[in-house]
N, C-alpha and C positions, 0 to 999 in steps of 0.2 A: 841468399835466396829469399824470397818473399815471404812473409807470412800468410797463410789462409785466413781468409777473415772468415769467423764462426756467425751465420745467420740465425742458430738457433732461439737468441735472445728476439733480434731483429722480428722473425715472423710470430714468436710468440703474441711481442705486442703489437704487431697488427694483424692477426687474428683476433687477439681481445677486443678489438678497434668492433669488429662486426660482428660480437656476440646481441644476444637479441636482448630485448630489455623488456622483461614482460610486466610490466605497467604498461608498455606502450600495445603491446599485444592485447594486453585487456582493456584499454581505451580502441582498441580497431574491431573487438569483437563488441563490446557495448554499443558500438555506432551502428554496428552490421547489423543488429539484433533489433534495436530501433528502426534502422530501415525497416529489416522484415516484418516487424507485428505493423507498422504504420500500413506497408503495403499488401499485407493481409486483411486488414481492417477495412481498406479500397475495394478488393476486391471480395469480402464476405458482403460488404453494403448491398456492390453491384447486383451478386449475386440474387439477395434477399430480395431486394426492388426489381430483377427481373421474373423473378416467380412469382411475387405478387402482381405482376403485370400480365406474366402466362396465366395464372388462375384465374386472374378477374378477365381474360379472352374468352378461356373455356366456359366457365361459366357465362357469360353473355350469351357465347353461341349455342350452349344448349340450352337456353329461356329463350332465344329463337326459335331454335329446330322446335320446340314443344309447342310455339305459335306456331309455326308452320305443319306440321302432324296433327293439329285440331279435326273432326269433320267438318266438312264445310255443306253448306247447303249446294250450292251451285257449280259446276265443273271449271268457269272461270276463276272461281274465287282459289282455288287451287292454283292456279298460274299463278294470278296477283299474290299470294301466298310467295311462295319459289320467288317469284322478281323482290317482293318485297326484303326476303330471307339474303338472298343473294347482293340488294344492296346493302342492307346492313350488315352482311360480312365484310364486304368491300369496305365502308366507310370504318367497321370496326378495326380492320387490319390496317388501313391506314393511319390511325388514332395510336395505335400499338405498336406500331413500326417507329412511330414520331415519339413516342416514350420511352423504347429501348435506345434510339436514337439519341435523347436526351444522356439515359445509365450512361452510356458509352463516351460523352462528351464529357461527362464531369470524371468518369472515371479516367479517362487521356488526361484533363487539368490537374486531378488532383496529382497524378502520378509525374506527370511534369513536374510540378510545385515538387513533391519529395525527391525526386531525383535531379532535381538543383541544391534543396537545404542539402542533401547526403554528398552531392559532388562539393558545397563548401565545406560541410564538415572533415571530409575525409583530406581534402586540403590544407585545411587546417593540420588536423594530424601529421597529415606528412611533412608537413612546412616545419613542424614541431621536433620532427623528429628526424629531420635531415640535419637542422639546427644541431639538435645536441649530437647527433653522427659524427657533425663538420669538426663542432668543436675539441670531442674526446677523440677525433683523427688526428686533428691538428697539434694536439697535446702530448699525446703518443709518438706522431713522427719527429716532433722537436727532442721528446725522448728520448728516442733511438738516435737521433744524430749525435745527441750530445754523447749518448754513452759510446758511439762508437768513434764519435772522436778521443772519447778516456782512452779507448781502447788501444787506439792509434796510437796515442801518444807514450 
């Protein structure tokens, strides 16, 4: 009758094969953690340079309004007042629109630019670490063959 052949040694070592190697775990978290403050740092900038762009609005607009709410001598001068008020919000919202505009372009660039360097790096690592996978795979199931040809024999 046949012998059973004992898998136990068999899967041990390749289970060992896919145990995780944490150098390589703290080289994927260091990467991840440089993405993140880079791409925090993107978007505090954005942030900072959009508020200074809503406050220098508000303010504009109320050193308008305050030209505009002067008395005026004459009841036309009140119109002209409002037309004048009213274009310079227009042309100021314009201006402001073309500078959030801008935040937002360099913010898409820069974050393109980081999410190319992090797609080579993280490439990198994996590339690294399929490597040494392949090869303590490969070292393992030549292992296992040899021992189970001992066994065989």
């Amino acid at each position: 009758m046949a012998d059973a052949q004992d898998f136990t040694k068999m899967m041990q070592d390749m289970m060992s094969v896919f145990s995780m190697d944490p150098t390589t775990m703290q080289d994927a978290f260091k990467t991840q953690a440089a993405l993140a403050e880079k791409m925090s740092k993107v978007a505090l900038e954005a942030a900072e340079k959009s508020t200074e762009i809503s406050a220098k609005w508000t303010k504009d607009t109320l050193s308008k309004v305050g030209e505009m709410t002067t008395v005026k001598d004459e009841p036309t001068d009140y119109t002209k007042a409002m037309t004048d008020f009213a274009s310079s919000s227009a042309e100021m919202a314009a201006e402001n629109m073309a500078a959030f505009a801008e935040v937002a372009k360099k913010v898409q660039m820069e974050t393109v630019e980081l999410m190319l360097a992090a797609g080579k790096d993280f490439s990198e690592d994996a590339t690294s670490a399929m490597k040494k996978a392949t090869a303590t795979a490969t070292k393992t199931a030549k292992k296992a063959t040899a021992t189970m040809a001992a066994d065989k024999a």
